[in-house]
Backbone as CSV, one residue per row, in Angstrom:
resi,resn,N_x,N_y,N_z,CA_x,CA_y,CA_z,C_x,C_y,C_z
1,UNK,58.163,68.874,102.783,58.394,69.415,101.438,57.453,70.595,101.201
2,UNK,57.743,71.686,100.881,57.142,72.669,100.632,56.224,73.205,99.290
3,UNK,54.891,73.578,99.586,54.053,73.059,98.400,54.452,74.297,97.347
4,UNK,54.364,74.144,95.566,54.701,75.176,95.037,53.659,75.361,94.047
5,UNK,52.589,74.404,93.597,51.411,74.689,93.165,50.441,75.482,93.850
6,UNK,49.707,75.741,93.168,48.400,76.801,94.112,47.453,75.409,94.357
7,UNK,47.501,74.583,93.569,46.348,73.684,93.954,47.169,72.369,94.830
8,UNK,48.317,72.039,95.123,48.628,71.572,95.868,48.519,71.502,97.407
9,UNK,48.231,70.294,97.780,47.519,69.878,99.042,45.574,70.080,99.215
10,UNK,45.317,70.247,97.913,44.024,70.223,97.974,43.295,69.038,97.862
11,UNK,42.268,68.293,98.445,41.422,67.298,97.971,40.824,67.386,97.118
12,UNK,40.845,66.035,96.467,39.600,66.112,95.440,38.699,65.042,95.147
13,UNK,37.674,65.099,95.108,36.954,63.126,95.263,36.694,63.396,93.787
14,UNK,36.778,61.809,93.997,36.339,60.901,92.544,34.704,60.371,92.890
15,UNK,34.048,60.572,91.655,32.860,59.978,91.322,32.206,59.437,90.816
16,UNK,30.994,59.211,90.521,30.455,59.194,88.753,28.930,58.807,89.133
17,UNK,28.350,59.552,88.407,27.294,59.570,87.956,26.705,58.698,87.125
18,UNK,25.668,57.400,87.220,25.640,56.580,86.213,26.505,55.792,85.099
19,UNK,27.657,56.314,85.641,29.013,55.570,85.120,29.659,56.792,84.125
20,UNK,29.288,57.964,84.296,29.688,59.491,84.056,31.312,59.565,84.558
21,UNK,32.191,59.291,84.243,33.527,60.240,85.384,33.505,61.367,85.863
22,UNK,33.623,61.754,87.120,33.480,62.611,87.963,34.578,63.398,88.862
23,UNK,35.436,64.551,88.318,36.066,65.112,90.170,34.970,66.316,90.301
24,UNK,35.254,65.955,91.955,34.960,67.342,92.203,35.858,68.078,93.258
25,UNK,36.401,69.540,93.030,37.047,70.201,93.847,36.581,71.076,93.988
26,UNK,36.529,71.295,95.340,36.295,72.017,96.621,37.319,73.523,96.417
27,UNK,37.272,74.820,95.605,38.014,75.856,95.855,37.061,77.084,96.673
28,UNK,36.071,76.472,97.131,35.519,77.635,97.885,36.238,78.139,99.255
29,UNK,35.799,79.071,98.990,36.753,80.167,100.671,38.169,80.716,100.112
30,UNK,38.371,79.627,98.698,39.520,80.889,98.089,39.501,81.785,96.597
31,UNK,40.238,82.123,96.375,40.284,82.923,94.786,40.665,81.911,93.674
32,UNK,41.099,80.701,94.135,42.005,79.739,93.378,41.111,79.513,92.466
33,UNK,41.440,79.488,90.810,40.555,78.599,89.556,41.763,77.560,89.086
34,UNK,41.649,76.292,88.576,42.625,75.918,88.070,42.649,76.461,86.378
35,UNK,43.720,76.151,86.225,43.583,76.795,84.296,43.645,75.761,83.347
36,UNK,43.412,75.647,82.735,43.269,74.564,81.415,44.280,73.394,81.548
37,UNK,46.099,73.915,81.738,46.550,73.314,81.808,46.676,72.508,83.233
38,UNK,46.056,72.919,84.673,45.807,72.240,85.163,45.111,70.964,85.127
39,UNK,44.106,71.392,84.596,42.840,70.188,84.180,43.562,69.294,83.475
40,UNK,43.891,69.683,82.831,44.737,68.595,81.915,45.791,67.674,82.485
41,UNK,46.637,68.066,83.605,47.803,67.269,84.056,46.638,66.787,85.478
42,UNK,45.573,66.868,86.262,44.609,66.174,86.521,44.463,64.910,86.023
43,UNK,43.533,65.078,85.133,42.981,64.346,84.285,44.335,63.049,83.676
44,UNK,45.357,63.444,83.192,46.721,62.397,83.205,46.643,62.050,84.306
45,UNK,47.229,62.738,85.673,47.233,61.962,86.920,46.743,59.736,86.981
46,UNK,47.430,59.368,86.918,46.942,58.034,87.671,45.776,58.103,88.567
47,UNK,44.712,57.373,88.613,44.240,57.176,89.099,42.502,58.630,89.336
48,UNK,42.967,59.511,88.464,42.362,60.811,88.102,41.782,61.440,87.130
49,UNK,41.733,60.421,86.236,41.220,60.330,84.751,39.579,60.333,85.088
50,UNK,39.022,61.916,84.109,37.449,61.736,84.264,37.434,62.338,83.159
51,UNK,35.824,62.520,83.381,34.875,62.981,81.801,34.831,64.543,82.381
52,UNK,34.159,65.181,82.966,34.398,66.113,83.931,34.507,66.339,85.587
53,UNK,35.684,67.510,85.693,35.928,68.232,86.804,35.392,69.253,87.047
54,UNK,34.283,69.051,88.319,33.583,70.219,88.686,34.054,71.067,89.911
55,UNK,34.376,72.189,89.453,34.972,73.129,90.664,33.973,73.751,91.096
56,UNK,34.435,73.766,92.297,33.834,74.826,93.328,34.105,75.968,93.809
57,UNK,33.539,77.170,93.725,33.790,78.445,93.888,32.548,78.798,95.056
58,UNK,33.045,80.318,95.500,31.945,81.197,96.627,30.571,81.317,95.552
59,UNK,29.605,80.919,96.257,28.500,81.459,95.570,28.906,82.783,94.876
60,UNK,27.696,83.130,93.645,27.209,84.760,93.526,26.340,85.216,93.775
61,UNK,25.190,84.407,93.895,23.935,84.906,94.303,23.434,84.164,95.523
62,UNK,22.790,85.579,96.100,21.929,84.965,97.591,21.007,83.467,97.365
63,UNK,21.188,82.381,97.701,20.811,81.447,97.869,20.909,80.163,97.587
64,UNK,22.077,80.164,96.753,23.306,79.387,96.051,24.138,78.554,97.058
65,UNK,24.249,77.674,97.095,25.677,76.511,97.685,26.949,76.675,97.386
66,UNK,26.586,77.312,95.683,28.619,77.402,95.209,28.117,77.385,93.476
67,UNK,29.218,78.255,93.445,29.257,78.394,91.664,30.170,77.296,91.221
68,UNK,29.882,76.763,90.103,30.555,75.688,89.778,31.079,75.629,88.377
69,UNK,32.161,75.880,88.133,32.611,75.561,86.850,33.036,74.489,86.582
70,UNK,32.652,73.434,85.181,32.852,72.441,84.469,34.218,72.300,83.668
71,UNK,35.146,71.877,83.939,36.100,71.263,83.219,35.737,69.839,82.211
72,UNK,36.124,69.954,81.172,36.356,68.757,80.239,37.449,67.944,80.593
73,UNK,38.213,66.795,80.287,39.153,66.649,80.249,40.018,67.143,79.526
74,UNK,39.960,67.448,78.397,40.830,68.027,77.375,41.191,69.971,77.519
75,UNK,40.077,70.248,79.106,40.974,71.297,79.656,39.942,72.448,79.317
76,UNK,39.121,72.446,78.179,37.837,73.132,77.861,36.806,73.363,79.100
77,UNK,36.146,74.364,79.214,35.122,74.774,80.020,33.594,74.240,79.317
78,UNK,32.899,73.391,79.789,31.610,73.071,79.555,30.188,74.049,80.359
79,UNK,29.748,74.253,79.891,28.445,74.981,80.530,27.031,74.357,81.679
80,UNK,27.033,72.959,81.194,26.695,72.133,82.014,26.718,70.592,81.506
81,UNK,26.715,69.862,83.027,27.034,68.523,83.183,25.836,68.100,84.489
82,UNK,24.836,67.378,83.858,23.920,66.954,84.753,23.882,66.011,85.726
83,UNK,25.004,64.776,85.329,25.307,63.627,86.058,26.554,64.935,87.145
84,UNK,27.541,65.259,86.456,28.407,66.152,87.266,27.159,67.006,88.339
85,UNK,26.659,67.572,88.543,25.644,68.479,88.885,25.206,67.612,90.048
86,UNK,24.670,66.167,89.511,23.967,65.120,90.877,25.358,65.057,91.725
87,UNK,26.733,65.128,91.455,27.503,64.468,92.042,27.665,65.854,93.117
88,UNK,28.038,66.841,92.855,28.242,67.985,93.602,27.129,68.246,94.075
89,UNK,25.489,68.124,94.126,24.882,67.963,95.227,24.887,67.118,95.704
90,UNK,25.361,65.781,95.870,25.703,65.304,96.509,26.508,65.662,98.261
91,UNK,27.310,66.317,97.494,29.165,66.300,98.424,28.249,67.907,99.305
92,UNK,27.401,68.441,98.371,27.028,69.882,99.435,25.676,69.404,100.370
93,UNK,24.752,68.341,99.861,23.726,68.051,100.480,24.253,67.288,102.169
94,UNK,25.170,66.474,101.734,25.698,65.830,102.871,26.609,66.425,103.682
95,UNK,26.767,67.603,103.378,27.656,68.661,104.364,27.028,69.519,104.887
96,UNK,26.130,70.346,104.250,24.473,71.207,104.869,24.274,70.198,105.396
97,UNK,23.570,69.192,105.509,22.665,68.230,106.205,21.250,68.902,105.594
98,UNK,21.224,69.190,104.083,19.632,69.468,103.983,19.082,68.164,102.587
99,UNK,17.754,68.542,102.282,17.919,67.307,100.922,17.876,68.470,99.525
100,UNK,17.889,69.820,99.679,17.575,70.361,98.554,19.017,71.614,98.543
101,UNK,19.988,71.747,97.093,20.420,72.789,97.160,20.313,73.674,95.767
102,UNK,20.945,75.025,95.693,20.804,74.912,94.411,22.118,75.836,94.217
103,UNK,22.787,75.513,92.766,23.927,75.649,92.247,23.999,76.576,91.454
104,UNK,24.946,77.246,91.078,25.228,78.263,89.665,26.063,77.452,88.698
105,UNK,25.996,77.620,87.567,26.770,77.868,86.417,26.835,78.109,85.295
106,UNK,27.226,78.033,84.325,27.327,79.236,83.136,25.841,78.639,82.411
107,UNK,25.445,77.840,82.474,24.074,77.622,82.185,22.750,78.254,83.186
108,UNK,23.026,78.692,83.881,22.144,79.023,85.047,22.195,78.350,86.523
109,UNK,21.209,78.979,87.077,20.760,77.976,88.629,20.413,76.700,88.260
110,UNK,20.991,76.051,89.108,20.385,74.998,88.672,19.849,73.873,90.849
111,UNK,18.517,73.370,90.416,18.122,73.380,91.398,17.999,71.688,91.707
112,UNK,18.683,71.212,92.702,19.208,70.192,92.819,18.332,69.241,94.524
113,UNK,17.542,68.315,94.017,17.212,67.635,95.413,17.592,66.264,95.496
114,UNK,17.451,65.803,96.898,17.983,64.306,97.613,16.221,63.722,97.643
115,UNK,16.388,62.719,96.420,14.806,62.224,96.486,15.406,60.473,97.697
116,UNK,16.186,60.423,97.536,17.120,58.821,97.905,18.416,58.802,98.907
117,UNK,19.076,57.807,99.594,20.267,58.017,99.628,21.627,58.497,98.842
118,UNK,21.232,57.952,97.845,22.382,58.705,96.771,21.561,58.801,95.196
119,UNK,20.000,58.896,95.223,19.608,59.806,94.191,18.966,60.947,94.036
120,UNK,18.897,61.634,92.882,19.347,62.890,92.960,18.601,63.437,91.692
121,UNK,17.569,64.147,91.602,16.701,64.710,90.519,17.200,66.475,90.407
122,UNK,17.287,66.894,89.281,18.474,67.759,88.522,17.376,69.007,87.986
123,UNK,17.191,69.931,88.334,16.381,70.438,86.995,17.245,71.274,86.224
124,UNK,17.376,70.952,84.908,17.943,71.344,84.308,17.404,72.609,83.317
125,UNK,16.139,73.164,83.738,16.009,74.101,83.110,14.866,73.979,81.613
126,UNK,14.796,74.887,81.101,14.030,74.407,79.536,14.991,74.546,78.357
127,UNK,14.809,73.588,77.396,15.800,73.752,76.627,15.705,74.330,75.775
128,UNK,16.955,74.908,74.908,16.402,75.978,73.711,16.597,75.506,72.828
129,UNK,15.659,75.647,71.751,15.229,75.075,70.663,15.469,75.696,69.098
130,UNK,15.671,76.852,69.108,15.690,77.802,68.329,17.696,77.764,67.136
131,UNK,17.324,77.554,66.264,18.660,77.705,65.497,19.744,78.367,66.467
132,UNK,19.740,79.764,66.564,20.515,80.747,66.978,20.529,80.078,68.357
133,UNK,19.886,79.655,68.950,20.231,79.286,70.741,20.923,78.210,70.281
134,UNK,21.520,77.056,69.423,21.838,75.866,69.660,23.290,76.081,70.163
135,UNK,24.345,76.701,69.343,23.905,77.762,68.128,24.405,77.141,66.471
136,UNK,23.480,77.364,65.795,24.216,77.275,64.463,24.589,78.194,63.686
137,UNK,25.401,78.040,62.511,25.764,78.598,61.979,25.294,79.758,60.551
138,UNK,23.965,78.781,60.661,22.659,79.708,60.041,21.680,79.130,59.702
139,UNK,20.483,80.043,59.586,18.964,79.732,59.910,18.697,78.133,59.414
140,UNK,17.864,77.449,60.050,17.221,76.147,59.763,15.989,76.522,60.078
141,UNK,14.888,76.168,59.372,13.612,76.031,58.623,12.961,75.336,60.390
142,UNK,13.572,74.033,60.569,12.898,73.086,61.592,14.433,72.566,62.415
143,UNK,14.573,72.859,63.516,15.716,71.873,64.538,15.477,70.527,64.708
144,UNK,14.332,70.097,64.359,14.087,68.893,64.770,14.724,68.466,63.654
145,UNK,15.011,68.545,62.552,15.686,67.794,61.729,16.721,68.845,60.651
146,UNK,17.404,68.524,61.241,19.042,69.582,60.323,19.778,68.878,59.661
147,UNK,19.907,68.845,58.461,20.754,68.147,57.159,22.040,68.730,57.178
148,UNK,23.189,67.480,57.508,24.561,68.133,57.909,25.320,68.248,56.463
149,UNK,24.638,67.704,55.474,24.738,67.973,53.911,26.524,66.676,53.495
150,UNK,26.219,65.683,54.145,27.650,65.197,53.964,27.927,64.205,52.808
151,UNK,28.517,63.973,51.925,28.816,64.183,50.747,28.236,62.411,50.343
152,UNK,27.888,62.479,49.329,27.217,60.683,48.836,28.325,60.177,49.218
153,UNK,28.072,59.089,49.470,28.269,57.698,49.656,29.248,57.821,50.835
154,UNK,29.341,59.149,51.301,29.461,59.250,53.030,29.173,58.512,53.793
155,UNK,29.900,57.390,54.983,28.786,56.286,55.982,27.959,57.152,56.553
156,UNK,28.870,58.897,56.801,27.090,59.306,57.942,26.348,60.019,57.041
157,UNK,26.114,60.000,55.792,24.521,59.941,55.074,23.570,59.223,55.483
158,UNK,23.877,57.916,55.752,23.047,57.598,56.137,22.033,57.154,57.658
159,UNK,22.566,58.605,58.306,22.207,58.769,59.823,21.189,59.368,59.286
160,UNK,21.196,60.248,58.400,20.060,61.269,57.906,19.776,62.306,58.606
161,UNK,19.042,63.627,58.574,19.202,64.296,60.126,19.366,64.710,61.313
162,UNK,20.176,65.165,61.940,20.410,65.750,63.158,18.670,66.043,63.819
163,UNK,18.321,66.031,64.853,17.397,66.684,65.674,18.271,67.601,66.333
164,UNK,18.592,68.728,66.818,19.415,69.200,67.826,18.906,70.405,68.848
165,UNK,19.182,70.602,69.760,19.005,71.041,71.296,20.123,71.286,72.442
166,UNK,19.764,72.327,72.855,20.926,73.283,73.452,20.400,73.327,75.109
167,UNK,20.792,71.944,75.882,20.056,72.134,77.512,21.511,72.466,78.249
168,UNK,22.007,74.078,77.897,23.075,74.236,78.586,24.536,74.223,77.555
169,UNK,24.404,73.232,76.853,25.574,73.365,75.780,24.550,72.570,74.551
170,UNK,25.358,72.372,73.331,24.879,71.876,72.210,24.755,70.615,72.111
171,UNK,23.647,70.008,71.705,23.735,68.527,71.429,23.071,68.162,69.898
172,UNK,23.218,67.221,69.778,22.742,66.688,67.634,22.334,65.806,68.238
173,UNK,21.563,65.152,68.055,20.848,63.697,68.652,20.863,63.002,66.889
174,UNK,21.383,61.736,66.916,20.599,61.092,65.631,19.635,59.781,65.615
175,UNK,18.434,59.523,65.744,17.597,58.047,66.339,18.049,56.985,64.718
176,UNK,18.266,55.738,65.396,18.560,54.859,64.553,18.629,53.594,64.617
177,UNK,18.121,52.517,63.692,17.357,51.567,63.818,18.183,50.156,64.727
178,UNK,19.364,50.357,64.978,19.928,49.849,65.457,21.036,50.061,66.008
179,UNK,21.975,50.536,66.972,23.012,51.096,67.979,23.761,50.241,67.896
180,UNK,23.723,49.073,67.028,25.116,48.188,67.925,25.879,48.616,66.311
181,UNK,25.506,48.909,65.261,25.614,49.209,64.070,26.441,50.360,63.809
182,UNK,26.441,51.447,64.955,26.471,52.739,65.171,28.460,52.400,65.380
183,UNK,29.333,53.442,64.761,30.631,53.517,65.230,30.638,54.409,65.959
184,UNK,30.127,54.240,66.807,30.080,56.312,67.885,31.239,56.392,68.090
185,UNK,32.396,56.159,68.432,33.278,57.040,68.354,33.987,57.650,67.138
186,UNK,34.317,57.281,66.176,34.538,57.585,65.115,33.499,58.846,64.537
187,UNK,32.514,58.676,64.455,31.569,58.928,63.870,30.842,60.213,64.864
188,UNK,31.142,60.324,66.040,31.255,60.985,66.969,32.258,62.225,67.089
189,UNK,33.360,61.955,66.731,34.396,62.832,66.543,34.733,63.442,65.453
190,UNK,33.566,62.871,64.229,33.277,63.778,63.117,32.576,64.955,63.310
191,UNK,31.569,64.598,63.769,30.133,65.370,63.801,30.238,66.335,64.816
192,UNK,30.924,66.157,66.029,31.408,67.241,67.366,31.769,68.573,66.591
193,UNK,32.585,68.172,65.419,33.649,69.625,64.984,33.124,70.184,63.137
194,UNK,31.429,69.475,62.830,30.983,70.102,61.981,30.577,71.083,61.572
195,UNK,30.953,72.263,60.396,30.975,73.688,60.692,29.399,73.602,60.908
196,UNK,28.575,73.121,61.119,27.310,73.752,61.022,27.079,73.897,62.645
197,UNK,28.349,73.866,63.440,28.006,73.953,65.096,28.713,74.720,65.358
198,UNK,28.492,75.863,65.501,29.670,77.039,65.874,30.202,76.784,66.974
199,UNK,30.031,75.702,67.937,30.639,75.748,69.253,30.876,74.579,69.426
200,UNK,30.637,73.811,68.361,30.759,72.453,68.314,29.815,71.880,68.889
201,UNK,29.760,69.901,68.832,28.679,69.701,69.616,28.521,68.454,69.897
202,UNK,28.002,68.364,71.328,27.441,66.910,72.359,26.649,66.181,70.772
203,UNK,27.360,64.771,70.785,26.641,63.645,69.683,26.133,62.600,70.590
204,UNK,24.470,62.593,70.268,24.165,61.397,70.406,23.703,60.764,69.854
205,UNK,24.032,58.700,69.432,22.918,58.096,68.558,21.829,57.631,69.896
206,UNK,21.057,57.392,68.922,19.657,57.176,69.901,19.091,56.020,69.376
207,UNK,18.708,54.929,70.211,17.595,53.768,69.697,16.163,53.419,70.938
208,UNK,15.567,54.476,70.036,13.906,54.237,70.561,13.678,52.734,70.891
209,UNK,13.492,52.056,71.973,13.051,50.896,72.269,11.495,50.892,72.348
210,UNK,10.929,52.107,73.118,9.541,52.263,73.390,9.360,53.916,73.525
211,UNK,8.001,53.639,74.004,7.414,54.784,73.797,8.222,55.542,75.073
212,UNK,8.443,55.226,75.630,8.905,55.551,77.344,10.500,54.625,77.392
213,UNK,11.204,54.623,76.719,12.542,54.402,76.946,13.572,54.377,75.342
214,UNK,14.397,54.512,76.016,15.482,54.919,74.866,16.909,53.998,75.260
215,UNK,17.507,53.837,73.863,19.224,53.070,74.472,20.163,54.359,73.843
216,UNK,20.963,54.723,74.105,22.019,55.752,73.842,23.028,55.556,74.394
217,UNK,24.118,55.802,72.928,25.689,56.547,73.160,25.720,57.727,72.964
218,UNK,27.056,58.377,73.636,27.485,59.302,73.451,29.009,60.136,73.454
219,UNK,28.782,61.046,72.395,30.373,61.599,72.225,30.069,62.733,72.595
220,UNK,30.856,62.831,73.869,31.148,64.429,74.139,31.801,65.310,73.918
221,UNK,31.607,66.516,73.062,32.300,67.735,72.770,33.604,67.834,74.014
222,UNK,34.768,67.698,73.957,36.080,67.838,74.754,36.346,66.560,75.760
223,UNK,35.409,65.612,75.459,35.393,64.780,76.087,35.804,63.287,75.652
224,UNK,35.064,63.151,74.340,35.298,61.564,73.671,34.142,60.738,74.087
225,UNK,34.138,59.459,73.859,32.827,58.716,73.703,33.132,58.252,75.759
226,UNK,31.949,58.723,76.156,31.684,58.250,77.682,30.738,57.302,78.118
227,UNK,30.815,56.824,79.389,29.706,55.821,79.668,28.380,56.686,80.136
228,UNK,28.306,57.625,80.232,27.343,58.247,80.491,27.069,59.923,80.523
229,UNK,26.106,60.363,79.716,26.139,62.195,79.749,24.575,62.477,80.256
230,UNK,24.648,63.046,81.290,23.664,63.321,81.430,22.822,64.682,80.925
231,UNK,23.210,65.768,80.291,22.332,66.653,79.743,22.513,65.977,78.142
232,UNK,23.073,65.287,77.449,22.883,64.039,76.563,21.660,63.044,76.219
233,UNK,21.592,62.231,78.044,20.491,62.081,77.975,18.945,62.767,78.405
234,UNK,19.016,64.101,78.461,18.079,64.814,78.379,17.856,65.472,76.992
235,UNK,18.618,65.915,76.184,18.354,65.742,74.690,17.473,65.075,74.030
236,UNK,18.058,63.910,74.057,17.728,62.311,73.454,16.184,62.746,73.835
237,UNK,15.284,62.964,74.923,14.615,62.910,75.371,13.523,63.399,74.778
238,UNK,14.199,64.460,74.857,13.480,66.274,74.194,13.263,65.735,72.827
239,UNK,14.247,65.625,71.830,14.529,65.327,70.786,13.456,64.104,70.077
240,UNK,13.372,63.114,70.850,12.572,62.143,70.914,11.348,62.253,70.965
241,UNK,10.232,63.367,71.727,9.621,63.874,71.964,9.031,64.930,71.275
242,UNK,9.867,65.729,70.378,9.589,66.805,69.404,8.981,66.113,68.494
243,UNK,9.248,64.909,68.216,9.628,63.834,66.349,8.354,62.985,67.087
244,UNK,8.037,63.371,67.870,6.876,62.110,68.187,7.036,60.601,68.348
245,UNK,8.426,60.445,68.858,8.686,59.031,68.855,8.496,58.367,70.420
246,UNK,8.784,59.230,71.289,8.374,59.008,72.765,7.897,59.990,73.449
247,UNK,6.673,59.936,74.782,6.133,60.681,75.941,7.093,61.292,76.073
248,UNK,6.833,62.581,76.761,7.643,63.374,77.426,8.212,63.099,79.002
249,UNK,7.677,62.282,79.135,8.781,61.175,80.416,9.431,60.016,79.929
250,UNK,10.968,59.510,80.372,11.038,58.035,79.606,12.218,57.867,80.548
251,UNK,12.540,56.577,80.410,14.136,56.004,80.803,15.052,56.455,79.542
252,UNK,16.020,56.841,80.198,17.464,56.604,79.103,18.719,55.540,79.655
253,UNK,18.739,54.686,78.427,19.603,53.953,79.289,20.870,54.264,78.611
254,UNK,22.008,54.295,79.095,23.605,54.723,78.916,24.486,53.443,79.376
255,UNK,25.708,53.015,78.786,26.598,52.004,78.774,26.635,52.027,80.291
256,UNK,26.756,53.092,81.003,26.772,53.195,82.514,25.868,53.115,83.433
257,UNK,24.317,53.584,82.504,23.348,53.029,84.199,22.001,53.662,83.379
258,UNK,20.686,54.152,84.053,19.881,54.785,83.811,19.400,55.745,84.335
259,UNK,18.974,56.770,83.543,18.571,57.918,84.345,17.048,58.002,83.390
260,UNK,16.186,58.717,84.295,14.878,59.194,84.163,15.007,60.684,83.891
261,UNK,14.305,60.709,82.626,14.452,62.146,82.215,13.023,62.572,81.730
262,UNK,12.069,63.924,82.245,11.025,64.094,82.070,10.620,65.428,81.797
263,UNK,10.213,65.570,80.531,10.129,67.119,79.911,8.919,67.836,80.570
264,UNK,8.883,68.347,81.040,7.499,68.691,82.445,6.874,70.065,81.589
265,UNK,5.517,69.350,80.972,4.542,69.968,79.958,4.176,71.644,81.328
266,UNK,4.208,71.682,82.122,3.865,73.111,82.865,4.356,74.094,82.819
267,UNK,5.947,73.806,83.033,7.142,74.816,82.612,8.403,74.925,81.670
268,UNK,8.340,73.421,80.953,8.896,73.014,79.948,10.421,73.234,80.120
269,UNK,10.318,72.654,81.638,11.507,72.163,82.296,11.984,70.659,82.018
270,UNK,13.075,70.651,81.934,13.528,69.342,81.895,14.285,68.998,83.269
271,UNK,13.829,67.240,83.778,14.055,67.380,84.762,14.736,65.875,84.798
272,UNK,16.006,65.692,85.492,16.782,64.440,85.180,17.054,63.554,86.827
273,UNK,16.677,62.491,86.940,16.794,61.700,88.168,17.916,60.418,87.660
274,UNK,18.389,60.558,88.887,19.806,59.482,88.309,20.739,59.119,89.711
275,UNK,21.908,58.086,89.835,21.794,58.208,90.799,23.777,58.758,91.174
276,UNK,24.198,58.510,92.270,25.661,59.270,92.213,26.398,58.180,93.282
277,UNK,27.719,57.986,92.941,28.211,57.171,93.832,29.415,58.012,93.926
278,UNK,30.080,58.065,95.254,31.658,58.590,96.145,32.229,57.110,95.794
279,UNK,33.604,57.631,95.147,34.481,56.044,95.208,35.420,56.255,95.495
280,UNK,35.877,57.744,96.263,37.544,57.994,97.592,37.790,59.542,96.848
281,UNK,38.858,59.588,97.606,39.076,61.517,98.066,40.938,60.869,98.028
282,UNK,41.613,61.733,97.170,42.995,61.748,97.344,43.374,63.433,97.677
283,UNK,44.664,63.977,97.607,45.348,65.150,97.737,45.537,64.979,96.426
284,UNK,45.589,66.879,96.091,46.292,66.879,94.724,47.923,67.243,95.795
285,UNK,48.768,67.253,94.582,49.904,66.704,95.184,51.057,67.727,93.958
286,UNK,52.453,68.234,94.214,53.426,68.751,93.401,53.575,68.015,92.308
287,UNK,53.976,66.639,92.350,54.352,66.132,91.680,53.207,65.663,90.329
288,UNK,52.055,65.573,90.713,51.233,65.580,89.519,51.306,66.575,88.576
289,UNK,51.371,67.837,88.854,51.463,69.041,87.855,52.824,68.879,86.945
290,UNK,53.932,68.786,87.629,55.305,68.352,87.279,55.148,67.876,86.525
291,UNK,54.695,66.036,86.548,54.524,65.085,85.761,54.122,65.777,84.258
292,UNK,53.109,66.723,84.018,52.492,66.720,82.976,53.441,68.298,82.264
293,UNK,54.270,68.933,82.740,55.107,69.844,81.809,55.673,68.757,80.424
């Protein structure tokens, strides 16, 4: 049968990151990008359903593995995905045969090592802190605490401030005295599309356990409530850390697993360890694209 997609007969493995959903495809050595509506009849596919699809492109810069663009499921381009990020060094570390690579994408380099068999410490860079970097929609006094102004006797009045932080895309962190209390999805899919986020934005609730660990959900901007985000839980972190509620090293734990996230006082890098599992490699195939007209 003769193939009539551009992405037909291509592989693509399934993953996940701390219980993150994961593809990743391999388009390096050609021109091929998929387009929105690809991602999308993906993501339907049986058996192909993730949080993000990370593509692979030719490097741009001398010393790079591969540029990588982030798919959402809902077909949106994300800027970065940290659990996504461990998974694709993964698939390049074990094909170099080295333990260190480093990646592009619309967030920057990002510099990726093999501390384990399948874990994987992320640096994700320093995060920006500043109104205009999140970005909002206009000046705030303090980020650590942003009043989304939502109307009395609103249920999310009483989250009370946003903390928010931009490690790559936007996140709102809210800490609160109890998580099982929390409707994150609902309540999640409010707050993603509040005008005070011009680009919208990564929600997380947060429950400080200790000084050095945290419990968190999260709703991802194009994504929906997941078992695990990893520049999410580097937020939480940051965020946590600004407000004086935890060290600038801690556990985050996620419905899906834990990752170690550590705001590194030298270069005010944030740096995320976590771990990545391969769970099979299919063909993309004609009939999946079909399926989704």
């Amino acid at each position: 049968m003769s193939l009539r997609h551009s992405l037909a007969g291509r592989p693509i493995a399934r993953m996940n990151g701390a219980g993150n959903k994961i593809l990743v495809l391999d388009l390096r050595g050609s021109s091929l990008l998929p387009s929105p509506e690809d991602a999308r009849a993906i993501h339907q596919a049986q058996g192909l359903d993730y949080d993000q699809m990370m593509v692979l492109s030719d490097p741009n810069s001398r010393g790079t593995a591969a540029y990588v663009r982030i798919f959402n499921n809902d077909g949106t381009l994300a800027e970065a995905c940290g659990n996504g990020t461990r998974c694709v060094a993964d698939r390049l570390c074990r094909e170099l045969g080295v333990e260190r690579v480093d990646v592009e994408t619309e967030a920057g380099r990002i510099v990726c090592e093999r501390l384990d068999a399948s874990v994987y410490r992320v640096d994700m860079g320093a995060p920006k802190l500043a109104w205009e970097a999140i970005p909002l929609v206009r000046p705030v006094a303090d980020t650590r605490r942003v009043d989304l102004d939502w109307p009395e006797g609103d249920a999310l009045s009483a989250l009370g401030p946003a903390s928010v932080v931009n490690l790559g895309n936007p996140h709102a962190v809210f800490f609160v005295a109890d998580l099982a209390v929390v409707d994150a999805a609902a309540w999640g899919a409010r707050i993603e599309v509040h005008p005070m986020f011009t680009q919208k934005a990564n929600v997380t609730f947060a429950e400080v356990a200790a000084r050095d660990r945290v419990i968190a959900r999260v709703w991802e901007r194009g994504v929906g409530l997941t078992l695990a985000c990893g520049s999410a839980a580097c937020a939480a972190l940051v965020a946590a850390s600004r407000l004086g509620l935890m060290e600038r090293k801690g556990i985050v734990r996620l419905p899906g697993g834990e990752l170690v996230i550590e705001w590194r006082a030298g270069d005010d890098h944030v740096l995320m360890t976590g771990p990545v599992e391969f769970e099979g490699e299919r063909v993309l195939d004609d009939a999946l694209f079909e399926a989704a007209l």
